[in-house]
HTML snippet that shows the backbone in 3Dmol.js (N, CA, C, O; Angstrom):
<script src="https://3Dmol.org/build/3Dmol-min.js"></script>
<div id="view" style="width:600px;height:400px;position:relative"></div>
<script>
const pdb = `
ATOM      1  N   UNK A   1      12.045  -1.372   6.241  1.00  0.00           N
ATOM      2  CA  UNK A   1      13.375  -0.978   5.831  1.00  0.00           C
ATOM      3  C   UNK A   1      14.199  -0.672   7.082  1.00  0.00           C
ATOM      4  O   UNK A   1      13.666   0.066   7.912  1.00  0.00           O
ATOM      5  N   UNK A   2      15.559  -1.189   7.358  1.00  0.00           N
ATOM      6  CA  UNK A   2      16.501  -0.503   8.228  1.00  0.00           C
ATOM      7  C   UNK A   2      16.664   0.190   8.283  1.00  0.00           C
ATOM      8  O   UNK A   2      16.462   0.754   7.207  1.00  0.00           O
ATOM      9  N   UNK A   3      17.064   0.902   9.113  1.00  0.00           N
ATOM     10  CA  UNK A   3      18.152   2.377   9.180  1.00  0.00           C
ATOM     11  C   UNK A   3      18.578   2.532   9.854  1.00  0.00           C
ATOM     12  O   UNK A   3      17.923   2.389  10.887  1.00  0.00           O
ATOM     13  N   UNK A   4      20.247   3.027  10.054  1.00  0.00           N
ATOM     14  CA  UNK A   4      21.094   3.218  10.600  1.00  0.00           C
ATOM     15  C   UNK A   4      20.895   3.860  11.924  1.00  0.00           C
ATOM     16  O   UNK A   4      21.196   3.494  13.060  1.00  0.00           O
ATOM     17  N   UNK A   5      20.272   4.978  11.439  1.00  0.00           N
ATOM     18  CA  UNK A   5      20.141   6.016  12.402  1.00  0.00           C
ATOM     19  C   UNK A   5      18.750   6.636  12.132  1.00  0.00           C
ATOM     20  O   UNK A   5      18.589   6.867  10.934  1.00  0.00           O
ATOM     21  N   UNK A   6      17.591   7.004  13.000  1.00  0.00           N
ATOM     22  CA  UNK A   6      16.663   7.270  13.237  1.00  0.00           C
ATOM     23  C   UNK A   6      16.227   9.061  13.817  1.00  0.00           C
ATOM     24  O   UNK A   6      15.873   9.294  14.972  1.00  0.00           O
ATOM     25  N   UNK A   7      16.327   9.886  12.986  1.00  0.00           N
ATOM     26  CA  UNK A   7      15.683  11.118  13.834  1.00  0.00           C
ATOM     27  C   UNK A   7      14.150  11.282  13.682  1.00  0.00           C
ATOM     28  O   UNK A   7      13.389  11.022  12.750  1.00  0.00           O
ATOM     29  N   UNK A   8      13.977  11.753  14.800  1.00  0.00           N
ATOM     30  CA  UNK A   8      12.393  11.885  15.277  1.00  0.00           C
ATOM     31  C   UNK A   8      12.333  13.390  14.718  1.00  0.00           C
ATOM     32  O   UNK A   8      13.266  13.968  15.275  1.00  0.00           O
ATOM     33  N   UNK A   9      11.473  14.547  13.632  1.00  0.00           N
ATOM     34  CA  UNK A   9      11.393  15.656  13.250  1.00  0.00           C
ATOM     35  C   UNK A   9       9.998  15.819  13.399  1.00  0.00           C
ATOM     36  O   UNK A   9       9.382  16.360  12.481  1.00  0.00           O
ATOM     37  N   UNK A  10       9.111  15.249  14.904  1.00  0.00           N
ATOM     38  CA  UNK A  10       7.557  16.077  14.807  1.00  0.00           C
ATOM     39  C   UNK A  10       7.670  16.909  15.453  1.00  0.00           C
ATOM     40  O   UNK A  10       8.599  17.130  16.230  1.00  0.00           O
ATOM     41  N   UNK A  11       6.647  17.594  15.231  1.00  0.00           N
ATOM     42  CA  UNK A  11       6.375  19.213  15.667  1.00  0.00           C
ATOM     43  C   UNK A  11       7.297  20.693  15.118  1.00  0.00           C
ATOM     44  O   UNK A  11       7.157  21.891  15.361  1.00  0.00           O
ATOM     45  N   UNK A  12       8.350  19.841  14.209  1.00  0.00           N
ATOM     46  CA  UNK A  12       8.739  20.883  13.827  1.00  0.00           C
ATOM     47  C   UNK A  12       8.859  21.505  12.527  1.00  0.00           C
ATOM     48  O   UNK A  12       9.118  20.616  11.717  1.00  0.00           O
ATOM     49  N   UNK A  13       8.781  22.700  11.934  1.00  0.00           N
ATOM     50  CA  UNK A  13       8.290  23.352  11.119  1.00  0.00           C
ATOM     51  C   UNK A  13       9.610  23.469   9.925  1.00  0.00           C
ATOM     52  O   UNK A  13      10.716  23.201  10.392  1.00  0.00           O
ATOM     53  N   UNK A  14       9.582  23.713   8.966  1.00  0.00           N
ATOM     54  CA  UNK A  14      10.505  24.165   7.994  1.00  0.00           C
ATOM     55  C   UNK A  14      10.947  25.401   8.310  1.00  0.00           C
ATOM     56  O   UNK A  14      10.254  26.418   8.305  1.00  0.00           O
ATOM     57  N   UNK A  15      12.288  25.312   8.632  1.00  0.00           N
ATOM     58  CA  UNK A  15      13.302  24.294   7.556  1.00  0.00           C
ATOM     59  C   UNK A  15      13.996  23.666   8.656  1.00  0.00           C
ATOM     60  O   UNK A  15      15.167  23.306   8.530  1.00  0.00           O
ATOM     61  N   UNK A  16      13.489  23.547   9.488  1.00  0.00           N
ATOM     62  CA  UNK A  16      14.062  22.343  10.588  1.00  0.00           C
ATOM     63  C   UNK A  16      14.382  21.153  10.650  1.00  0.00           C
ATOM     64  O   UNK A  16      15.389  20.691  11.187  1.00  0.00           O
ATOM     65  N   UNK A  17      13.084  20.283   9.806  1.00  0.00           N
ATOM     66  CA  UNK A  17      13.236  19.000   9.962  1.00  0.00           C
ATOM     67  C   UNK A  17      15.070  18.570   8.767  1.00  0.00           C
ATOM     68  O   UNK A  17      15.949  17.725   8.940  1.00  0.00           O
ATOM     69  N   UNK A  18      14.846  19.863   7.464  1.00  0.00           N
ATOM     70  CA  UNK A  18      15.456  19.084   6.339  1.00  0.00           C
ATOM     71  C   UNK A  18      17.168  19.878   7.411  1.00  0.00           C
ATOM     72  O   UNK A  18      18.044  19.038   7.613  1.00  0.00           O
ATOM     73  N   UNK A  19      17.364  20.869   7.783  1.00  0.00           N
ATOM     74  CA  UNK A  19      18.527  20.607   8.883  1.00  0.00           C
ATOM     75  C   UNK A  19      18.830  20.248   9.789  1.00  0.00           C
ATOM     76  O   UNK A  19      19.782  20.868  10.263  1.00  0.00           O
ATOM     77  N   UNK A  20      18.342  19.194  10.549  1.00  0.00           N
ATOM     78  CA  UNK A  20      18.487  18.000  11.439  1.00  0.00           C
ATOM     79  C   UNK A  20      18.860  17.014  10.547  1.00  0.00           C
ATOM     80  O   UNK A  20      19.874  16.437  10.939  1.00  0.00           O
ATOM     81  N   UNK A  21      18.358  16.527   9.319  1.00  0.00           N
ATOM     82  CA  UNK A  21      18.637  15.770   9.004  1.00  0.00           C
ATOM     83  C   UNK A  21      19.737  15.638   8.462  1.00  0.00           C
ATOM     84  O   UNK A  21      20.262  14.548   8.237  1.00  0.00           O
ATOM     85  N   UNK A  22      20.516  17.430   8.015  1.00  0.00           N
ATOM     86  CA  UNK A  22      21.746  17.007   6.700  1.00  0.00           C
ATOM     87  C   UNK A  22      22.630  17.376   8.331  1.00  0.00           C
ATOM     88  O   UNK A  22      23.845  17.277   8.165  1.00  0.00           O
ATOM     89  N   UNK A  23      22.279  17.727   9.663  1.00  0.00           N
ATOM     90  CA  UNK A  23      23.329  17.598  10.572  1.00  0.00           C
ATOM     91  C   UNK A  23      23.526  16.319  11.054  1.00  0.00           C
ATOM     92  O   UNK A  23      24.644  16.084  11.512  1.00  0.00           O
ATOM     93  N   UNK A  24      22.723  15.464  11.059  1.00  0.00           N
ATOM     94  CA  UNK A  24      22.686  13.678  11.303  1.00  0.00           C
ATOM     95  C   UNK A  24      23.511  13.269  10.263  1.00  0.00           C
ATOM     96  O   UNK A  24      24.684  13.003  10.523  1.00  0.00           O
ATOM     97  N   UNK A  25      23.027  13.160   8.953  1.00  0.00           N
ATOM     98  CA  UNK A  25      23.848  12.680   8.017  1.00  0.00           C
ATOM     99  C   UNK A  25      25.134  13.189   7.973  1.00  0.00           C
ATOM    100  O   UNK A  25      25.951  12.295   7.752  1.00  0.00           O
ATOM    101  N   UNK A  26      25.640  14.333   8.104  1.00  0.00           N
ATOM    102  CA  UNK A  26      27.093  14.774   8.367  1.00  0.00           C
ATOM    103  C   UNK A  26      27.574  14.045   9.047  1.00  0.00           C
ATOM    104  O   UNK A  26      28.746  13.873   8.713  1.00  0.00           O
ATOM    105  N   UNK A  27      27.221  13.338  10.088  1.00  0.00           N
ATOM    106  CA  UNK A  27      27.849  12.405  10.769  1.00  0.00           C
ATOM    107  C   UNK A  27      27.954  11.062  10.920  1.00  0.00           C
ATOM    108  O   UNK A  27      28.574  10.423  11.770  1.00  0.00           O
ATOM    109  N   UNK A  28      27.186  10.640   9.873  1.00  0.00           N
ATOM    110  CA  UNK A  28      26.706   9.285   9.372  1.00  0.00           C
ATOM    111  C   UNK A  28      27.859   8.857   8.327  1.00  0.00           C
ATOM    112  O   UNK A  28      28.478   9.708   7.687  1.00  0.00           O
ATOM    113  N   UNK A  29      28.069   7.649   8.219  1.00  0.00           N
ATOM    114  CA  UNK A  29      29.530   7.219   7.299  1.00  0.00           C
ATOM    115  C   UNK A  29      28.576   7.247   5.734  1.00  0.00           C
ATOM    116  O   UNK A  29      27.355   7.400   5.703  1.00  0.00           O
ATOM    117  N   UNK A  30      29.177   7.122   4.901  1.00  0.00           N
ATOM    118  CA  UNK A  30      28.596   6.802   3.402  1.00  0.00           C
ATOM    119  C   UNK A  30      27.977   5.691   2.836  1.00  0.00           C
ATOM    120  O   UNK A  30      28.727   4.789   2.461  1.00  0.00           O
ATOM    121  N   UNK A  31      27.138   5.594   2.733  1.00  0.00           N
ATOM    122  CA  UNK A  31      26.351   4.291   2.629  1.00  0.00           C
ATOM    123  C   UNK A  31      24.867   3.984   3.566  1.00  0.00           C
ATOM    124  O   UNK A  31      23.944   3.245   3.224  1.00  0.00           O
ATOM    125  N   UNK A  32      24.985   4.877   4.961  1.00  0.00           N
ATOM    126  CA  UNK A  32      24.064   4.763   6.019  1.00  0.00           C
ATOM    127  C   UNK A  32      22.955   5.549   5.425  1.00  0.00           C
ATOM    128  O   UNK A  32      22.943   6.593   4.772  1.00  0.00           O
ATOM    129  N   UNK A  33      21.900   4.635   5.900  1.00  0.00           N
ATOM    130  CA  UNK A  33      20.352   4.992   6.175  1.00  0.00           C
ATOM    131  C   UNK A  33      19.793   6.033   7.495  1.00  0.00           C
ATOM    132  O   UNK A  33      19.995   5.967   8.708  1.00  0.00           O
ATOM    133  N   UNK A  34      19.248   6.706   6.911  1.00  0.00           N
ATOM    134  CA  UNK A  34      18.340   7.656   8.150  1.00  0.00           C
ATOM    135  C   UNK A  34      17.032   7.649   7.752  1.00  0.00           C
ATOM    136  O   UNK A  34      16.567   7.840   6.629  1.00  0.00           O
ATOM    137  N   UNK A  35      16.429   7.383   8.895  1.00  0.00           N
ATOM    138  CA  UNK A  35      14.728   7.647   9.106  1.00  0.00           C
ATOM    139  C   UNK A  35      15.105   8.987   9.777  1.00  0.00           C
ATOM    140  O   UNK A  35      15.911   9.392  10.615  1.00  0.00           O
ATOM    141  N   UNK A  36      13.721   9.670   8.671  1.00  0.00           N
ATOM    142  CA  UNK A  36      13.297  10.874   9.384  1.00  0.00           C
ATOM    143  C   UNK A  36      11.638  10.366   9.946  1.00  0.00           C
ATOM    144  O   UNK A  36      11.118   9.282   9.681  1.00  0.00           O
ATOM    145  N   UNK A  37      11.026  11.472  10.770  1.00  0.00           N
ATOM    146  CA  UNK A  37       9.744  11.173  11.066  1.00  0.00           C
ATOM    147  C   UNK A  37       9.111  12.698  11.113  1.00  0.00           C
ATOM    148  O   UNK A  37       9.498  13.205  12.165  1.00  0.00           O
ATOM    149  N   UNK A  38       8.331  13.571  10.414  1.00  0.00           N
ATOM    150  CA  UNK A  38       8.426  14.266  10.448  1.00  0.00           C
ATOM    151  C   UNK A  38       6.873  14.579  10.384  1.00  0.00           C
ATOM    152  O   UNK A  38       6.207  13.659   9.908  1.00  0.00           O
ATOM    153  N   UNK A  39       6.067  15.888  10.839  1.00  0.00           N
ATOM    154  CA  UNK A  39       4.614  16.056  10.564  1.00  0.00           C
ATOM    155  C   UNK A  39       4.670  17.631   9.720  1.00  0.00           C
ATOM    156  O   UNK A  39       3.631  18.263   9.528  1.00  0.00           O
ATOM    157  N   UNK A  40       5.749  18.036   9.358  1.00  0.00           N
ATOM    158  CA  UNK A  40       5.276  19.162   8.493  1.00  0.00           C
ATOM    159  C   UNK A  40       5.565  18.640   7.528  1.00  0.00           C
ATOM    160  O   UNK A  40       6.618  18.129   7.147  1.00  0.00           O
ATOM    161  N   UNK A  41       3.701  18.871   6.682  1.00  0.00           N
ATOM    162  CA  UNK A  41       3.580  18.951   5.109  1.00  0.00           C
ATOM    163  C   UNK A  41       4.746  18.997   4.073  1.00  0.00           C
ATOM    164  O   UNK A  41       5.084  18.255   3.150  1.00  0.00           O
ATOM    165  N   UNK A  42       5.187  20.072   4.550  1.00  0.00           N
ATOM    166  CA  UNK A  42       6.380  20.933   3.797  1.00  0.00           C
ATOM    167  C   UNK A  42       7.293  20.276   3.520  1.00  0.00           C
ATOM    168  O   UNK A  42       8.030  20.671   2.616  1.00  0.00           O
ATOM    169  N   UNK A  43       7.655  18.675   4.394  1.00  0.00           N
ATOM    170  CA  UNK A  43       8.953  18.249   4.285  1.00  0.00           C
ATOM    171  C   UNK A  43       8.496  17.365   3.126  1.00  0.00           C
ATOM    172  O   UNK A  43       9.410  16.580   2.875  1.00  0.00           O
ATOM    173  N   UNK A  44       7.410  17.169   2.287  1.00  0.00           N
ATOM    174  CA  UNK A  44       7.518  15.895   1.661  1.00  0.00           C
ATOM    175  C   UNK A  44       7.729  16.515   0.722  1.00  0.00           C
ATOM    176  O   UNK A  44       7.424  15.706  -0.155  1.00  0.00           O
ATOM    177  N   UNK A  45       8.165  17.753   0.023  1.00  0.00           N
ATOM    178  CA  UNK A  45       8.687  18.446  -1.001  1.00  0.00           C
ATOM    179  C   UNK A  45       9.970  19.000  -0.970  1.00  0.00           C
ATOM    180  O   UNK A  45      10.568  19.282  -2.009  1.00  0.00           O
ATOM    181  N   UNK A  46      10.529  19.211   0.366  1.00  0.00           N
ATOM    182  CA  UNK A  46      11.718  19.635   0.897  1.00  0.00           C
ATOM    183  C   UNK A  46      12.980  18.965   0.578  1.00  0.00           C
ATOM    184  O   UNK A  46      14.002  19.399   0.047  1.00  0.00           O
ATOM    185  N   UNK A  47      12.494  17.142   1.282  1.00  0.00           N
ATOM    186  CA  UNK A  47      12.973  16.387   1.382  1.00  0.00           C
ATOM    187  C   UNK A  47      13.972  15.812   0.164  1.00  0.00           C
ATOM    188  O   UNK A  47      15.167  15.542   0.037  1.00  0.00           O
ATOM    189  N   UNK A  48      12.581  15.786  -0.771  1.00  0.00           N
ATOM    190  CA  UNK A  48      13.093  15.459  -2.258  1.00  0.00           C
ATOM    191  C   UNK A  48      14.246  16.397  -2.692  1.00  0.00           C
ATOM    192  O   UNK A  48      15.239  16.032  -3.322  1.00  0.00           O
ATOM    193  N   UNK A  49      14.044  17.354  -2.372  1.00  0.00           N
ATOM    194  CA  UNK A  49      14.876  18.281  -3.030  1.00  0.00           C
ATOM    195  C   UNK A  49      16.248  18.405  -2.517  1.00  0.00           C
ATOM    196  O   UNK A  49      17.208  18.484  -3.283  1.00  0.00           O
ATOM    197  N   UNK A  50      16.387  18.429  -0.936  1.00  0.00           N
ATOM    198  CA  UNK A  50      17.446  18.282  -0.508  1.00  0.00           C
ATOM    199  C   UNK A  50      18.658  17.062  -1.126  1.00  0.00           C
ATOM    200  O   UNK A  50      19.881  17.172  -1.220  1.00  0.00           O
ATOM    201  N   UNK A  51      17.628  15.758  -1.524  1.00  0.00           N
ATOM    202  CA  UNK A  51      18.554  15.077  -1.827  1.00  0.00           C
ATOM    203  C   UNK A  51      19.019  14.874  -2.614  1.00  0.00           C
ATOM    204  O   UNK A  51      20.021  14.162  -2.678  1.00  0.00           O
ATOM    205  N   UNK A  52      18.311  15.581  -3.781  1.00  0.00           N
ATOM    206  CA  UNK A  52      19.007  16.186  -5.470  1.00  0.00           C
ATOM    207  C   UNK A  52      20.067  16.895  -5.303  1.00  0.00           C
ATOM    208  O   UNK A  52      21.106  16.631  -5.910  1.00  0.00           O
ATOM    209  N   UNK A  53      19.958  17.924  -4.435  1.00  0.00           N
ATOM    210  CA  UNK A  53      20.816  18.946  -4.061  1.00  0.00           C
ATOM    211  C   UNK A  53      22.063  18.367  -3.379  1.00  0.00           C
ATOM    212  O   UNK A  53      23.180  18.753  -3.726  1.00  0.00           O
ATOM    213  N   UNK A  54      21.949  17.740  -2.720  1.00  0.00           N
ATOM    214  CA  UNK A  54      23.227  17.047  -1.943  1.00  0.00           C
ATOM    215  C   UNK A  54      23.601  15.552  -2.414  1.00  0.00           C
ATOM    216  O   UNK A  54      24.654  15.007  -2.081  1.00  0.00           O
ATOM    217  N   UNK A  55      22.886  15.117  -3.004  1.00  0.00           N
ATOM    218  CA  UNK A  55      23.222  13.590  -3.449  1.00  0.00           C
ATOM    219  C   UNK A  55      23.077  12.592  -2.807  1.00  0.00           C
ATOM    220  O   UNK A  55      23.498  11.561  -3.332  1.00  0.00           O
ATOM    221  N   UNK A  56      22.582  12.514  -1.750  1.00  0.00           N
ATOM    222  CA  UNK A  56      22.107  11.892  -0.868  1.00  0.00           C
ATOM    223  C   UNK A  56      20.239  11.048  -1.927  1.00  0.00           C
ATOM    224  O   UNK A  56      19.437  11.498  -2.745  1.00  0.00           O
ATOM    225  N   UNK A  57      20.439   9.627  -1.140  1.00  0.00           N
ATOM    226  CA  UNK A  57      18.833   9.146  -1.888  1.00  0.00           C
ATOM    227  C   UNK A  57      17.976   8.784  -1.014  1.00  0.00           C
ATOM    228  O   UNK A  57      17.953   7.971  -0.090  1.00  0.00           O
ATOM    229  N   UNK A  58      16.930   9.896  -1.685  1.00  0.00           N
ATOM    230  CA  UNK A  58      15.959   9.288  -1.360  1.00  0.00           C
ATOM    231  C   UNK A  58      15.331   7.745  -1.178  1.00  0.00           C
ATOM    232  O   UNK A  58      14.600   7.343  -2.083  1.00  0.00           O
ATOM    233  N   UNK A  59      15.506   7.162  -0.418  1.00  0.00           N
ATOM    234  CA  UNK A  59      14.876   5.383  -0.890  1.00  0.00           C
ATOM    235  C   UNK A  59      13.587   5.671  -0.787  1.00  0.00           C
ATOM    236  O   UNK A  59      13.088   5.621  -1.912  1.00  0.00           O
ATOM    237  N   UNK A  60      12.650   6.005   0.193  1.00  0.00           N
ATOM    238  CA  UNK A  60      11.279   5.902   0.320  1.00  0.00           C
ATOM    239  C   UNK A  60      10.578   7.356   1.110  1.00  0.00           C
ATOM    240  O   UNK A  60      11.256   8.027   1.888  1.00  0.00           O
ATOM    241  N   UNK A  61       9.481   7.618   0.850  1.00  0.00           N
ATOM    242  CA  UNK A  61       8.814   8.569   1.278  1.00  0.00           C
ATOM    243  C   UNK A  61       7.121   8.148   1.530  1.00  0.00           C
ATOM    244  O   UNK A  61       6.414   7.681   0.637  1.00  0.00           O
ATOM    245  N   UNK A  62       6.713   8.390   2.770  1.00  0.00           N
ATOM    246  CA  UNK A  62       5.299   7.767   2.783  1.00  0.00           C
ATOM    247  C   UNK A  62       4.704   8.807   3.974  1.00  0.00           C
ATOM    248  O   UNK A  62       5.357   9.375   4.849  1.00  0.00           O
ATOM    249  N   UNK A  63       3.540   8.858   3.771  1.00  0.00           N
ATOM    250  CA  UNK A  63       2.249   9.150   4.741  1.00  0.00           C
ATOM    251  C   UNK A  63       1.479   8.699   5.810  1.00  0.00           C
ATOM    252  O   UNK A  63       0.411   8.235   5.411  1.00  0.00           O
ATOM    253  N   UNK A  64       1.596   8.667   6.816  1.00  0.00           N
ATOM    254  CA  UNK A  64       0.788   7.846   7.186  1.00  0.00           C
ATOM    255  C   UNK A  64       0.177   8.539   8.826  1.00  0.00           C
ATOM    256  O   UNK A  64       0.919   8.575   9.808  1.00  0.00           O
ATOM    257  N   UNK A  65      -1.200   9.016   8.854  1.00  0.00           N
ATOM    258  CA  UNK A  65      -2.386   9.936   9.738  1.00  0.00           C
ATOM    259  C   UNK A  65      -1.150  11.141  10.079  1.00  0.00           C
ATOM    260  O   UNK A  65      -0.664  11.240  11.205  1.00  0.00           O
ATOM    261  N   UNK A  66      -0.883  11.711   9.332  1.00  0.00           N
ATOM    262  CA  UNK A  66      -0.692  13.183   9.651  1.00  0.00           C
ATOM    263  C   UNK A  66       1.236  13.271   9.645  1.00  0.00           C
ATOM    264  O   UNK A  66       1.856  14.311   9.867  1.00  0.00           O
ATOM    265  N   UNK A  67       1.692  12.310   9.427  1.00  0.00           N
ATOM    266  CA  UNK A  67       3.209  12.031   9.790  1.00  0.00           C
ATOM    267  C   UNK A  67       3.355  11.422   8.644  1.00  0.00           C
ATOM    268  O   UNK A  67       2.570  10.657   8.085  1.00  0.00           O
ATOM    269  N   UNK A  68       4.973  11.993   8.123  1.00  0.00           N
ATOM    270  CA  UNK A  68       5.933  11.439   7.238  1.00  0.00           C
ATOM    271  C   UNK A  68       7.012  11.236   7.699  1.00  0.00           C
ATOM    272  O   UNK A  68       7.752  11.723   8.554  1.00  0.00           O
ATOM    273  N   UNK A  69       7.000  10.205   6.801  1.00  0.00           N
ATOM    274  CA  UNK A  69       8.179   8.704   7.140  1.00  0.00           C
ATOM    275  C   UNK A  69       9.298   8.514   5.388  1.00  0.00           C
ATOM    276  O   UNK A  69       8.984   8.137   4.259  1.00  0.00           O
ATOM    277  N   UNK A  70      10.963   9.124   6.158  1.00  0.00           N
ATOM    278  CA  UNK A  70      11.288   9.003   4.454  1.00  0.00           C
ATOM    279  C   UNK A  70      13.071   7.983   5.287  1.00  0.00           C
ATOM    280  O   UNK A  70      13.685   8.085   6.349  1.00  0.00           O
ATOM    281  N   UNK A  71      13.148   7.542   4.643  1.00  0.00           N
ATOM    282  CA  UNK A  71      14.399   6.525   4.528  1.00  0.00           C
ATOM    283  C   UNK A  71      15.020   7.906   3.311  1.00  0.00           C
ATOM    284  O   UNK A  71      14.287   8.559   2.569  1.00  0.00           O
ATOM    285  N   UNK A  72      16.513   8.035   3.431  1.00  0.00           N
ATOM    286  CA  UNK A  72      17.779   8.558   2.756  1.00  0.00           C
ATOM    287  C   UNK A  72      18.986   7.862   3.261  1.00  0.00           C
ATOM    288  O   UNK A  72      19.134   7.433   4.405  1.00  0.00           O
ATOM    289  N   UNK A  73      20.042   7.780   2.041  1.00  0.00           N
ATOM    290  CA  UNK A  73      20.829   6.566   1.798  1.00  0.00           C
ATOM    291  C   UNK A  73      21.397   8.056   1.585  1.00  0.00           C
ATOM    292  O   UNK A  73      21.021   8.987   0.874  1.00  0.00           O
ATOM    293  N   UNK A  74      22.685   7.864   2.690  1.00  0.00           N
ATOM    294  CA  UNK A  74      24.089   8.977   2.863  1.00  0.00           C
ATOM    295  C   UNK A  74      24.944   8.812   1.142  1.00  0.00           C
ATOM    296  O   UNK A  74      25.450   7.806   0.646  1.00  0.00           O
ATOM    297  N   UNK A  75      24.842  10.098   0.623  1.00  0.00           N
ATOM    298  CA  UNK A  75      26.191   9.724  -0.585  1.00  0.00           C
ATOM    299  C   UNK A  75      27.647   9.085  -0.069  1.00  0.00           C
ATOM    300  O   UNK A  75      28.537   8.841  -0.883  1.00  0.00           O
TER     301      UNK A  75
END
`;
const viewer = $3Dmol.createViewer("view");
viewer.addModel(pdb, "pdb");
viewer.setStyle({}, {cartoon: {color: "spectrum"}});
viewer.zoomTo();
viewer.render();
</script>
């Protein structure tokens, strides 16, 4: 999958990764993709939620050796 814009969120802990990301997307036009990359657990429940909450979509969320990988599509 593309994405616009790419933030790197390892090593950092909640609630960090999910505000990096809504400060990226603040600056992202409507329609743009962001990769997050993130290794706290925490965000693969966070994540979801943030984007209920803000309207922002989720496209994809995955696992892979200790790191999560989620694509969000800017409202």
């Amino acid at each position: 999958m593309e994405a616009n814009q790419t933030l790197d969120a390892r090593g950092l802990n909640c609630p960090l990764p999910i505000l990096r990301a809504k400060k990226t997307l603040n600056a992202m036009q409507s329609g743009d993709t962001l990769k997050v990359v993130s290794t706290d657990p925490g965000s693969l429940k966070d994540m979801a939620a943030f984007c209920t909450q803000t309207g922002n979509t989720l496209l994809s969320s995955q696992q892979a050796g200790g790191e999560f990988e989620f694509f969000v599509r800017k409202a």
